[in-house]
C-alpha positions in Angstrom: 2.2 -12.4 -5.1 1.2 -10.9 -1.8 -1.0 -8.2 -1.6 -1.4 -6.2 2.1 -2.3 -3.0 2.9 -1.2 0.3 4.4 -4.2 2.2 5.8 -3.6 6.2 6.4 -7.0 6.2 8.2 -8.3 9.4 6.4 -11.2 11.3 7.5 -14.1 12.1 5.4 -15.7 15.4 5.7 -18.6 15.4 7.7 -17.2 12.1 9.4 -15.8 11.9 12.7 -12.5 9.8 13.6 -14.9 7.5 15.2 -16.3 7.0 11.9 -13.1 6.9 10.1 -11.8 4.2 12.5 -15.0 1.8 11.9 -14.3 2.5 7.9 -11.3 0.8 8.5 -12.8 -2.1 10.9 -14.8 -2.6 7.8 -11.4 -2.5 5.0 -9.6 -4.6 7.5 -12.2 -7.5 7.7 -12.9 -6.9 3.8 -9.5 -7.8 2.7 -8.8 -10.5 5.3 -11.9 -12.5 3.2 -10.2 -11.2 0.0 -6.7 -13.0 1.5 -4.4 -10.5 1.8 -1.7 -10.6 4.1 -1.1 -7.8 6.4 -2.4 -4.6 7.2 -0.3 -1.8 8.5 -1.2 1.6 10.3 0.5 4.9 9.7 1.2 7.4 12.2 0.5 11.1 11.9 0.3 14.0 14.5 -1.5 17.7 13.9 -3.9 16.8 10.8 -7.2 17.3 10.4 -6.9 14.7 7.6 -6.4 11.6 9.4 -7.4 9.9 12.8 -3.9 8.0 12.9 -2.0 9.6 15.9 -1.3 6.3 18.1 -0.4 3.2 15.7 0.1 0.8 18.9 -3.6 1.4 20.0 -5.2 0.6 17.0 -3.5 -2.4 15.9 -4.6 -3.7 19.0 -8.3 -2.9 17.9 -8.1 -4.2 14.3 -6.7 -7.8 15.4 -9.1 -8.1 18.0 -11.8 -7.0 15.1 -10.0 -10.3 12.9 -8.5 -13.7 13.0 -5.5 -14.2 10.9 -4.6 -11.7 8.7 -1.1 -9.8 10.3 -1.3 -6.6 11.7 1.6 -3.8 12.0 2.6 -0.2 12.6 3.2 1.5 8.9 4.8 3.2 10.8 6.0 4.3 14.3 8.3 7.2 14.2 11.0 6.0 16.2 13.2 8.9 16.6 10.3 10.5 19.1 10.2 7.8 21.5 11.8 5.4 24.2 13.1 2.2 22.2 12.5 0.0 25.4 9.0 1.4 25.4 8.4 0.6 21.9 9.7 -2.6 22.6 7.3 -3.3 25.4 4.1 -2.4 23.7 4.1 -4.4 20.6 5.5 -7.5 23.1 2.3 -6.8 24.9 0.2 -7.2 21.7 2.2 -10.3 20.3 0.7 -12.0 23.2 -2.5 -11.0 23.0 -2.6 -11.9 18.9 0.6 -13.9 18.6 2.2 -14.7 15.6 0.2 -11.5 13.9 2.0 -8.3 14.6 4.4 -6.3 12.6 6.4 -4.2 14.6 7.2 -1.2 11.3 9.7 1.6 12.3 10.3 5.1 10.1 12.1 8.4 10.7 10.0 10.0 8.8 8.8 13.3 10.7 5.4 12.8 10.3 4.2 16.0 11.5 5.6 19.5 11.6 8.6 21.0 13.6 6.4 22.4 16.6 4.4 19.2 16.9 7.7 17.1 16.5 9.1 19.3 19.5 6.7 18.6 21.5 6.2 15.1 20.8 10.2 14.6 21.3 10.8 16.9 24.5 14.0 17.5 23.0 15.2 19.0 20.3 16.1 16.6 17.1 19.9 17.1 17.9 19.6 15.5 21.1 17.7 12.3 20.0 20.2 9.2 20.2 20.7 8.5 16.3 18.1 6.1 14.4 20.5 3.6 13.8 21.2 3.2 17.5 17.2 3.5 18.3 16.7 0.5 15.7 19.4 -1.5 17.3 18.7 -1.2 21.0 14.7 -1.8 19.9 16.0 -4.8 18.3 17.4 -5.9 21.2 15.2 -5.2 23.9 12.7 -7.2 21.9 14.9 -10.4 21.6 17.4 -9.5 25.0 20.0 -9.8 23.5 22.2 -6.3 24.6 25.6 -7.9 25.5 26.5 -8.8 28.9 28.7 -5.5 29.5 25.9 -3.2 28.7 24.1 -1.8 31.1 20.9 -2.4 29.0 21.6 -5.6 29.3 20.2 -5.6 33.0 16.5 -4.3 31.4 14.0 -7.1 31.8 11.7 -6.2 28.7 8.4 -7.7 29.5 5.9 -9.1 29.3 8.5 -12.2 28.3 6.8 -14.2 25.6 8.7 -16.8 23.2 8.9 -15.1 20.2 8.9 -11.1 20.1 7.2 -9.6 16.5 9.5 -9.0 13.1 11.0 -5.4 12.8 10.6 -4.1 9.3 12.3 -0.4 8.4 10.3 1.8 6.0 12.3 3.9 4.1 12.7 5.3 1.0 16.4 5.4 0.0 19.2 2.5 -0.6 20.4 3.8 2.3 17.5 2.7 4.5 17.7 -0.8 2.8 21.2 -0.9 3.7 20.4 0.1 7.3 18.0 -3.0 7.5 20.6 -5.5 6.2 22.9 -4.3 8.6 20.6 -4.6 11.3 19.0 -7.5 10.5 15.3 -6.6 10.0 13.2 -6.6 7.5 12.7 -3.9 4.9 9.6 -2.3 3.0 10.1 0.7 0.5 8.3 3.4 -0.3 8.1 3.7 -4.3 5.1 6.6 -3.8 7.8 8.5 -2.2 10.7 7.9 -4.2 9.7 6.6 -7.2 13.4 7.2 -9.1 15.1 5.0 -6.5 13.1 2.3 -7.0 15.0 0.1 -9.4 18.4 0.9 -7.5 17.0 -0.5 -4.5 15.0 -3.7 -5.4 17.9 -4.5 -7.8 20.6 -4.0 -4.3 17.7 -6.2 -2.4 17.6 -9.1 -5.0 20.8 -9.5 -5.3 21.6 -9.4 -2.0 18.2 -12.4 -1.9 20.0 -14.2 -4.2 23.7 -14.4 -2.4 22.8 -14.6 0.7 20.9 -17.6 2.5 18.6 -15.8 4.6 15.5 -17.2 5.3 14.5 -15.0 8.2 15.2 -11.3 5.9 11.7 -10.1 3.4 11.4 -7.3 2.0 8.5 -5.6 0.1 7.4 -2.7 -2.2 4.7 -0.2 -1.1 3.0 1.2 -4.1 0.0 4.4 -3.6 -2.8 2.9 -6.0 -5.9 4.7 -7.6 -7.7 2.2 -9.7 -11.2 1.6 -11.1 -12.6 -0.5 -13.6 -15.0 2.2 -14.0 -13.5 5.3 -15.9 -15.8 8.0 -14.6 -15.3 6.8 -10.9 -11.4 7.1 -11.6 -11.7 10.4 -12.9 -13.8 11.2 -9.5 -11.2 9.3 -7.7 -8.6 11.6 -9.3 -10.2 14.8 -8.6 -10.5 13.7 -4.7 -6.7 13.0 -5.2 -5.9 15.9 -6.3 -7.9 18.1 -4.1 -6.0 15.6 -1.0 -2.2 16.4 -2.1 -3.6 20.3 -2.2 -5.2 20.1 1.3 -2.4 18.3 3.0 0.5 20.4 2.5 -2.0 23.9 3.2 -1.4 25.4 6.3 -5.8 25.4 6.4 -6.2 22.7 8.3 -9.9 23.2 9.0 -11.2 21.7 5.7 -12.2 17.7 5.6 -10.3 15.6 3.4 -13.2 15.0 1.2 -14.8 18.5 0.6 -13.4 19.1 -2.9 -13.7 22.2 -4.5 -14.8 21.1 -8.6 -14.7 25.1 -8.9 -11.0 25.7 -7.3 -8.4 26.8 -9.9 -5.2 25.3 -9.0 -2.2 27.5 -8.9 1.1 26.6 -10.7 2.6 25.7 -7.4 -0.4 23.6 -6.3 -0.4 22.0 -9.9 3.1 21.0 -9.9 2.5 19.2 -6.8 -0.4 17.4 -8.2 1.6 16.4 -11.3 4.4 14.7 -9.0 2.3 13.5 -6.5 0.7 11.7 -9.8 3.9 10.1 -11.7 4.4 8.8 -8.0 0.7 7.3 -7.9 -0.5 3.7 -10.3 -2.9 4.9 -11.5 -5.9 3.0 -14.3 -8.1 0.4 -14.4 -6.6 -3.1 -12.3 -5.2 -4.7 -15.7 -3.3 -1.3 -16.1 -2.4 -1.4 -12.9 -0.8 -4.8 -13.3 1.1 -3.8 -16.4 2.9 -1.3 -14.4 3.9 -3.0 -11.9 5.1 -6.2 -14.0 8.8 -5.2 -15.5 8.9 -3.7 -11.3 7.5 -7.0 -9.9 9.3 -9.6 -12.6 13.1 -7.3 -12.3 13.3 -8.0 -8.5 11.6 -10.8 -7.9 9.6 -9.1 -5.2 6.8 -11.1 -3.5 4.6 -8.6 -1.8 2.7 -5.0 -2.5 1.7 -2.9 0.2 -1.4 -1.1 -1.0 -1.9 2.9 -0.3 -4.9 4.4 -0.8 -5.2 8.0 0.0 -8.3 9.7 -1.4 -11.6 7.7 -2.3 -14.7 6.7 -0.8 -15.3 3.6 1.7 -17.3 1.8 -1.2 -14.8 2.6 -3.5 -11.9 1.6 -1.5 -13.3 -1.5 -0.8 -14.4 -1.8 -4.8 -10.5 -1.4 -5.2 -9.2 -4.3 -2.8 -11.7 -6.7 -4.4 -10.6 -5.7 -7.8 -6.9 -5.8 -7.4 -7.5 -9.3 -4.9 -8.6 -10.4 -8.7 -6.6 -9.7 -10.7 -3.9 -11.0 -8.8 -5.8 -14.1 -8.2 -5.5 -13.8 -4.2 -7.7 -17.0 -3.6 -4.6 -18.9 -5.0 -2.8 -17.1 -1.3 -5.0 -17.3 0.8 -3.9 -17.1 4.6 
């Protein structure tokens, strides 16, 4: 089993982004020892909550920070932006780290309607369709547009031998489908759609199993709180809870980490804390592993993608080694 990660880049209040950016200098070089296999950065716009606004930037930072564990966008929101750009800038960083990037696309918004306006310059019924962005990023990256379209006449550089893997994030079958049709790669979000999960990774392994396709992976991205310790998890928890509060308030001012033990929680603000926890693993790493087991031994699946939202540097990094054993990552290592 692979283990990666998908890094939100949360800010801690009283931290600056600086500081948030050198925790994860420090997560990224932690689990690379540990052996895990990637590490992905999210992309968010108009949030006080995280210091994740330009994916392509920092993936450049964090492989020049390491030396073999893969590095990827979890993910850029295609919809806003120029395919051929895209394209461009993650060629650029497979040759300066080659055979290390993950080139992750989403349609996720990502941000609200103004920001996503403004990002855009256009309003969402004018974007070209997803599908279509996916294919013509597909190929610019490999120039392959056929000879009677105009794209075809782009020179995408720089020109390097082998361009970086597409993988779609989504969280529906119909995402997974998208990614077979297209040919890419495919990780799904269980922490947003937990229901769907089975569905999907059942469609996926079957399709594994028919099809000889050596280049197509696909993966399961899980949201994790886990301690061995049992009053850390319930502090981990609270922090949790206070996070899923904070980010969907229109109060933007207050730091991800300034909990209120004294808050009373509304029954609005409760219910999303309850789903936002049956769609979080949540116990001690043996627990954890339980879990995931009748998930992970149904579909044959070969790699998590580990989010952690709400917790400490220390205890984040308390978490990787943990689940690293209980997994037994030495036995994968890079």
């Amino acid at each position: 089993m692979k283990l990666s990660v998908l890094d939100t880049f949360n800010l801690r209040n009283g931290f600056s982004a600086k500081d948030a950016v050198d925790d994860s200098v420090k997560s990224i070089c932690h689990v690379e020892q540990l052996g895990y296999f990637r590490y992905w950065v999210s992309e968010h716009h108009n949030t006080s909550l995280t210091a994740s606004s330009a994916p392509e930037i920092l993936i450049g930072y964090l492989a020049s920070k390491t030396s073999k564990i893969r590095v990827g966008s979890g993910c850029i929101l295609l919809p806003y932006y120029s395919s051929l750009k895209v394209a461009e800038c993650f060629k650029q960083l497979e040759l300066l780290y080659p055979n290390r990037i993950d080139l992750g696309v989403g349609r996720a918004s990502g941000c609200d309607e103004l920001t996503s306006y403004f990002l855009s310059q256009s309003r969402n019924s004018e974007l070209a369709s997803y599908h279509e962005k996916i294919y013509d990023l597909k190929h610019f990256l490999d120039q392959t547009h056929i000879s009677e379209s105009v794209k075809s006449k782009i020179k995408v550089v720089p020109r390097i031998p082998k361009s970086p893997p597409i993988w779609i994030l989504g969280s529906s079958i119909n995402s997974a489908k998208l990614a077979l049709q297209l040919g890419v790669n495919f990780s799904y979000a269980h922490f947003l759609n937990p229901a769907s999960t089975g569905e999907v990774l059942t469609f996926l392994n079957n399709y594994s199993t028919n099809v000889s396709d050596q280049k197509f992976s696909y993966s399961l991205a899980i949201r994790i709180i886990c301690s061995d310790n049992k009053t850390q998890l319930r502090q981990m928890l609270h922090y949790f809870d206070w996070y899923i509060v904070r980010s969907g308030s229109k109060q933007k001012s207050d730091g991800l980490y300034r909990a209120n033990y004294n808050y009373r929680y509304n029954d609005r603000e409760k219910a999303e804390i309850h789903l936002a926890r049956e769609n979080t693993l949540i116990g001690a790493p043996h627990e954890i592993r339980l879990k995931l087991s009748s998930l992970v031994d149904f579909s044959k699946i070969t790699e998590l993608i580990i989010s952690m939202c709400v917790c400490s540097l220390d205890q984040k990094l308390s978490t990787y080694s943990l689940l690293a054993q209980e997994f037994n990552l030495k036995e994968n290592e890079l």
